[in-house]
SERO-4910 file (N, C-alpha, C, O; in steps of 0.05 Angstrom, whole numbers):
BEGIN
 pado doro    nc1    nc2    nc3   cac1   cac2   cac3    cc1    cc2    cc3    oc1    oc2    oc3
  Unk    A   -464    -91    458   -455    -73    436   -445    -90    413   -431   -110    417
  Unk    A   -452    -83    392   -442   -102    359   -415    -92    358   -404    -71    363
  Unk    A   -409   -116    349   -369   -110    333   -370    -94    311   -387    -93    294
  Unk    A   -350    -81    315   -338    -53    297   -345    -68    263   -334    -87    252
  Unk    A   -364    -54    256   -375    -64    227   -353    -56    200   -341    -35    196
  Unk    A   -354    -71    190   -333    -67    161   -358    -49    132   -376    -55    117
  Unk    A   -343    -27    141   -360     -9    121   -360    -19     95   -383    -24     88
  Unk    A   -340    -25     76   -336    -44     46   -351    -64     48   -337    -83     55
  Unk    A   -376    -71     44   -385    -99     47   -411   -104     24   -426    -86     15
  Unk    A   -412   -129     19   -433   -136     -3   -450   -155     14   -442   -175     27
  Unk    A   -475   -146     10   -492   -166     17   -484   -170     57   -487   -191     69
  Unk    A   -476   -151     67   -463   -158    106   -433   -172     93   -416   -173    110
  Unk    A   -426   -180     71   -396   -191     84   -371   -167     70   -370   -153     50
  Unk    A   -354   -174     94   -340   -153     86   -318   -168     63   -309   -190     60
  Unk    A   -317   -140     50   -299   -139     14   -258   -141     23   -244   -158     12
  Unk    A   -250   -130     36   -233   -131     48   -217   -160     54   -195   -165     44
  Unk    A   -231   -175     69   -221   -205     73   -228   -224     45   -220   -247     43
  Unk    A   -240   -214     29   -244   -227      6   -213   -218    -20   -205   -232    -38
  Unk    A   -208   -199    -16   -194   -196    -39   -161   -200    -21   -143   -207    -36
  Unk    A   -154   -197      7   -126   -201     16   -111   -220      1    -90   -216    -10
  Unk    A   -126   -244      2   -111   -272     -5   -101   -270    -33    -89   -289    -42
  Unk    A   -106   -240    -52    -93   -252    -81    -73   -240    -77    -54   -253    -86
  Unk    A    -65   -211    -62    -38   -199    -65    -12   -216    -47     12   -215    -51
  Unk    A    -24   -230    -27     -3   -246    -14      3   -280    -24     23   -294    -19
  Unk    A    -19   -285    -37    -18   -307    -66     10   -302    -86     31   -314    -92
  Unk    A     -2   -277    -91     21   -264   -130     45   -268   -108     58   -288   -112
  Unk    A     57   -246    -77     76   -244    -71     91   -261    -62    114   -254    -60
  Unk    A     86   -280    -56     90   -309    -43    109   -330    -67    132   -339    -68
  Unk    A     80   -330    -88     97   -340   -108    113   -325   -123    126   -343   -134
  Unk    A    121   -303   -132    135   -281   -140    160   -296   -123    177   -309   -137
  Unk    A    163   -293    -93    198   -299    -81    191   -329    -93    210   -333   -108
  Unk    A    178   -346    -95    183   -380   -103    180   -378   -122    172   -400   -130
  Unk    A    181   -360   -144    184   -359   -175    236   -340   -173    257   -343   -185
  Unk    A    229   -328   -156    249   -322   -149    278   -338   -141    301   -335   -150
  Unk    A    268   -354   -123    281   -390   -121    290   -393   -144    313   -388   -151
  Unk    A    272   -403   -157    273   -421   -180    287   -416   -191    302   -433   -200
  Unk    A    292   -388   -198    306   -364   -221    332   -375   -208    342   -395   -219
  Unk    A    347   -363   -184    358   -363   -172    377   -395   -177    398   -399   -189
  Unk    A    361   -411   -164    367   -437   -167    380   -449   -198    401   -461   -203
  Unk    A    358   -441   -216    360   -448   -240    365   -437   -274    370   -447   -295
  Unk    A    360   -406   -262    372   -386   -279    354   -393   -302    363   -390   -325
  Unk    A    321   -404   -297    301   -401   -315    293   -377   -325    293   -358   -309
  Unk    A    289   -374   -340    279   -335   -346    257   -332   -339    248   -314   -324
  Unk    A    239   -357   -352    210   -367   -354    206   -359   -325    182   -352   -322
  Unk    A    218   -357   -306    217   -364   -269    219   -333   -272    199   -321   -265
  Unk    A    239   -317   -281    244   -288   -277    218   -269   -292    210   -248   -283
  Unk    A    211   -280   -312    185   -261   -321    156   -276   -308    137   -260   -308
  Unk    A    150   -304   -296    135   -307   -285    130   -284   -250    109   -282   -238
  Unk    A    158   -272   -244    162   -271   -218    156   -238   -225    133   -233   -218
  Unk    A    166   -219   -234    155   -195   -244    130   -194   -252    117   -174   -244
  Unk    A    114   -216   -271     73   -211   -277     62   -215   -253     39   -208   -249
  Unk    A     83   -232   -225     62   -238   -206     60   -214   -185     39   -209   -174
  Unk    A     88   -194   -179     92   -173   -172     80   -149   -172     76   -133   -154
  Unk    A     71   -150   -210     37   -136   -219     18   -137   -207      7   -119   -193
  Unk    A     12   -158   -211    -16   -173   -197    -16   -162   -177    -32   -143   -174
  Unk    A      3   -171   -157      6   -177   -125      3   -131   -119     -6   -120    -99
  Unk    A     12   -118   -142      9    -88   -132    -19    -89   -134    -30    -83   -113
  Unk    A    -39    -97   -158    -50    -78   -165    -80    -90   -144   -102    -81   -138
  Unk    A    -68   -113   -138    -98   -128   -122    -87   -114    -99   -105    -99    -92
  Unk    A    -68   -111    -84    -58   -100    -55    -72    -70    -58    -89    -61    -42
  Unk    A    -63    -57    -80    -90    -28    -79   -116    -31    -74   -129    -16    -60
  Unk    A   -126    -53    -88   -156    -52    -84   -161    -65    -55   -177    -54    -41
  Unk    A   -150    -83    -47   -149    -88    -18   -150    -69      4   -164    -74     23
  Unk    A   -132    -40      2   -124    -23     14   -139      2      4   -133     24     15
  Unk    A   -156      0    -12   -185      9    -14   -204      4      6   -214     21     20
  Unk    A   -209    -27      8   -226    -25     18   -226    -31     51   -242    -35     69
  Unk    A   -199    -32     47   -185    -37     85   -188     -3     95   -191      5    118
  Unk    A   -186     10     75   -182     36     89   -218     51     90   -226     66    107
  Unk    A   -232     42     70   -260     47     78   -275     40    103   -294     52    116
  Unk    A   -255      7    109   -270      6    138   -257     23    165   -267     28    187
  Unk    A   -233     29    153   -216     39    182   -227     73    181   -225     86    203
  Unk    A   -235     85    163   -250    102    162   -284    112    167   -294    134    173
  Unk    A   -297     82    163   -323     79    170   -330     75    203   -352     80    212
  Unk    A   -309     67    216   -320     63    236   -298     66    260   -278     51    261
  Unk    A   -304     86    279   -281    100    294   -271     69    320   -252     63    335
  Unk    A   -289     61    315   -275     29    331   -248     14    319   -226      7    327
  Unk    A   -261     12    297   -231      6    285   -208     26    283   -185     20    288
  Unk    A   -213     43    277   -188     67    272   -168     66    309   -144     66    313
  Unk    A   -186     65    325   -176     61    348   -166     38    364   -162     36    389
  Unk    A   -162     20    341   -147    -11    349   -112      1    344   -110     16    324
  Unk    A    -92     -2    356    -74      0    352    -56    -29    323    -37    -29    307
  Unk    A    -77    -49    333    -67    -74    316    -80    -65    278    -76    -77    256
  Unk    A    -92    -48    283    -99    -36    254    -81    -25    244    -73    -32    221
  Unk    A    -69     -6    256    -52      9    243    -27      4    240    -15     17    223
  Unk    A    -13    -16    256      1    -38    253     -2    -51    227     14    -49    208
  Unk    A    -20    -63    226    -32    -80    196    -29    -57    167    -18    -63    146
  Unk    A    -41    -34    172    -42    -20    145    -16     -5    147     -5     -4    125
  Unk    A      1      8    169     29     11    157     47     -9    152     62     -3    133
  Unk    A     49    -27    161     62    -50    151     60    -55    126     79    -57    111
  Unk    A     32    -57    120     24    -68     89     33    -43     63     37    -48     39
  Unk    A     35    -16     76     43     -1     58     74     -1     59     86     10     40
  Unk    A     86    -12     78    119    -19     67    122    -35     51    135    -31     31
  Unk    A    107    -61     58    113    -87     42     97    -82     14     99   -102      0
  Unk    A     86    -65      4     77    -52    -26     91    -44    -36     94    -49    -60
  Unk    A    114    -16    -13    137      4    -32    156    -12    -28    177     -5    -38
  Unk    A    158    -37    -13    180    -49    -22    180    -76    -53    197    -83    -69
  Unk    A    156    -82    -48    154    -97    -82    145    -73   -107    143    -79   -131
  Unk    A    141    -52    -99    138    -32   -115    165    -31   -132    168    -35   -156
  Unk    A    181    -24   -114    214    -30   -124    221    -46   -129    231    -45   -151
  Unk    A    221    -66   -119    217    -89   -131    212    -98   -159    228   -112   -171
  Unk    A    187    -89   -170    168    -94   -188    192    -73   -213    203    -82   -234
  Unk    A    193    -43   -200    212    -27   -220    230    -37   -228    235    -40   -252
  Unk    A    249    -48   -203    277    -59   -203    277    -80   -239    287    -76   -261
  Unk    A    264    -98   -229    259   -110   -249    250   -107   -289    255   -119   -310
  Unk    A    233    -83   -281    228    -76   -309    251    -54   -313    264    -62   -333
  Unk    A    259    -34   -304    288    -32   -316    310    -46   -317    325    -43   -336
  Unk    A    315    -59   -301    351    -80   -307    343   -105   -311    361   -121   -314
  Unk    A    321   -115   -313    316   -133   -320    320   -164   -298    311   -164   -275
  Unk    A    335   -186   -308    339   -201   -289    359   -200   -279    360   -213   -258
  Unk    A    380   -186   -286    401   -172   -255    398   -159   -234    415   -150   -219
  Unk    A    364   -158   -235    353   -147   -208    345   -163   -198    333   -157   -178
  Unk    A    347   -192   -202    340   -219   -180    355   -223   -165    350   -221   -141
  Unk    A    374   -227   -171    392   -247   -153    421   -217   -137    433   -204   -154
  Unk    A    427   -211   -114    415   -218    -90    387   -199    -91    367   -208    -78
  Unk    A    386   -175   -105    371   -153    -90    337   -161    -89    323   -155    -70
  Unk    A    326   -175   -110    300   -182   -115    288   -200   -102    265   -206    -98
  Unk    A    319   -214    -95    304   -246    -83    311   -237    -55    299   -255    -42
  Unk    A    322   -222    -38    324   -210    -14    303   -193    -10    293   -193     12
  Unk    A    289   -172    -35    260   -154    -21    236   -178    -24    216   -171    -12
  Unk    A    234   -202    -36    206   -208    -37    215   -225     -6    197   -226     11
  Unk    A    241   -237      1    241   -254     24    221   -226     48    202   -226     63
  Unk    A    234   -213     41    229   -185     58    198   -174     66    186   -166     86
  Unk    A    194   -180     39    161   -178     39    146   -200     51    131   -198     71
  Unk    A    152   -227     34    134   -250     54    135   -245     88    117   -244    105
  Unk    A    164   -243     88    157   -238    127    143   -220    135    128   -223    155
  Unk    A    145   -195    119    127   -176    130     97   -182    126     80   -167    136
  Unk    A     92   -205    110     70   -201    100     60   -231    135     38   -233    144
  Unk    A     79   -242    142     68   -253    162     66   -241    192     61   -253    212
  Unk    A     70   -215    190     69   -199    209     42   -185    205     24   -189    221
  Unk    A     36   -165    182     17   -158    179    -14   -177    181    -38   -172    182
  Unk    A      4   -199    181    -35   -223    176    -30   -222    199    -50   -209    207
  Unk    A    -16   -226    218    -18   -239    251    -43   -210    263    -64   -211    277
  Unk    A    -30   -190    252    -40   -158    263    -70   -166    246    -89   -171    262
  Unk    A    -76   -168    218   -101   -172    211   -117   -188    235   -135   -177    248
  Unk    A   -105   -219    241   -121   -238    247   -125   -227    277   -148   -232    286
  Unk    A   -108   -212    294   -103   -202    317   -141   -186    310   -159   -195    323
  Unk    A   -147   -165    289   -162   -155    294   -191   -172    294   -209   -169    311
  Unk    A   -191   -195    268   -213   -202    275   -224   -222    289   -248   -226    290
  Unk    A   -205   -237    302   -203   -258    327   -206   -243    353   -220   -251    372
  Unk    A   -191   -221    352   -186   -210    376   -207   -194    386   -219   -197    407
  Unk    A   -212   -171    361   -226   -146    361   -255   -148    358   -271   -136    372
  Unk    A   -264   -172    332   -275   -178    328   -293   -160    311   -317   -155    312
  Unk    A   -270   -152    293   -274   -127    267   -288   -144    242   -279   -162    228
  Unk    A   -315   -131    242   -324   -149    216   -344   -175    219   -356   -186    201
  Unk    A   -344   -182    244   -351   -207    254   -385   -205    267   -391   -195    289
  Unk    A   -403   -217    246   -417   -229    253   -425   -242    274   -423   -266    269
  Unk    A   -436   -235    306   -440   -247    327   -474   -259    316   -493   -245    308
  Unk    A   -473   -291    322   -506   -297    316   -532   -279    343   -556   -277    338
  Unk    A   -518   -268    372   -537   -258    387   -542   -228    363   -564   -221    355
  Unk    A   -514   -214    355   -514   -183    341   -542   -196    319   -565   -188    319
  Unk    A   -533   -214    306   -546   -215    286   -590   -225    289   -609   -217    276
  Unk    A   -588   -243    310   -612   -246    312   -624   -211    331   -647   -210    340
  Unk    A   -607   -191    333   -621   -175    352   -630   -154    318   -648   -138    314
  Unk    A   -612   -161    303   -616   -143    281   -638   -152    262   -656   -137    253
  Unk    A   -634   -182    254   -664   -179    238   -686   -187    257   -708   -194    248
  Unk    A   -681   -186    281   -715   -179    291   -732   -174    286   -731   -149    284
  Unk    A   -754   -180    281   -785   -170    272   -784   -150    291   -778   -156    315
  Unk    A   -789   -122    282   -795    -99    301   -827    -90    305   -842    -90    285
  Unk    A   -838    -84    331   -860    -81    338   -864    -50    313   -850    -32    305
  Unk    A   -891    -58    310   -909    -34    300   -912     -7    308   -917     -3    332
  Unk    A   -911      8    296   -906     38    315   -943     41    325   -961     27    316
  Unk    A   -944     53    336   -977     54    347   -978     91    348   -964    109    355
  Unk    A  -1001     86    338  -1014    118    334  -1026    123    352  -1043    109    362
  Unk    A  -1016    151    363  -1017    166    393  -1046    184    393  -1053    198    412
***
């Protein structure tokens, strides 16, 4: 039987593992733009750490587009428990830089230091919980994954139909 196929895909690869790496990129550096602030009471560090917060939402939607097309496409995945693990997790660690992200454009940089630089710590961890549950699926589950037997049984040259 073939591994649970990733419905979002271009060309067979799935869209999903292509776009993860920018929202946990922006949020990553967002808390180490946070540091810095923190550390050094740069501003330059406080408005770099809010544009990356942007970023880090608006790529995490399109991610969670197309994470949810596959958990929808194919009842194998919907039935991994380490999925749903992965996509509620990831929708905390969103409404929590969501606020985050607000915190900041109303009060400005008195929303860094403790409360801003405590939700993004908040988020990176969560964000290494939710990859373990990702990687759980496609190491484990083998969601998305290309087997070379799946794949040589699929482009097979198929016999000719013969007229009865």
């Amino acid at each position: 039987m073939a591994n649970p196929r990733s419905t979002a895909s271009i060309a067979g690869h799935p869209i999903h593992p292509m776009l993860i790496p920018f929202p946990i990129a922006f949020f990553v550096a967002a808390f180490v733009c946070d540091v810095v602030y923190w550390q050094s009471g740069n501003a330059t560090s406080a408005t770099a750490a809010t544009w990356l917060l942007g970023a880090g939402l608006v790529m995490a939607a399109l991610a969670a587009v197309a994470g949810l097309t596959d958990v929808l496409g194919d009842s194998r995945i919907r039935s991994l428990n380490d999925a749903w693990w992965h996509a509620g997790g990831n929708i905390v660690i969103v409404l929590i830089e969501l606020y985050n992200w607000y915190a900041r454009y109303s009060e400005g940089t008195a929303a860094i230091v403790p409360k801003g630089l405590v939700l993004s710590l908040i988020a990176v961890g969560g964000l290494l919980f939710t990859g373990w549950k990702g990687w759980e699926m496609v190491y484990r589950h083998r969601v998305g994954v290309a087997d070379e037997a799946g794949m040589r049984a699929e482009h097979a040259p198929r016999e000719p139909r013969r007229a009865a």
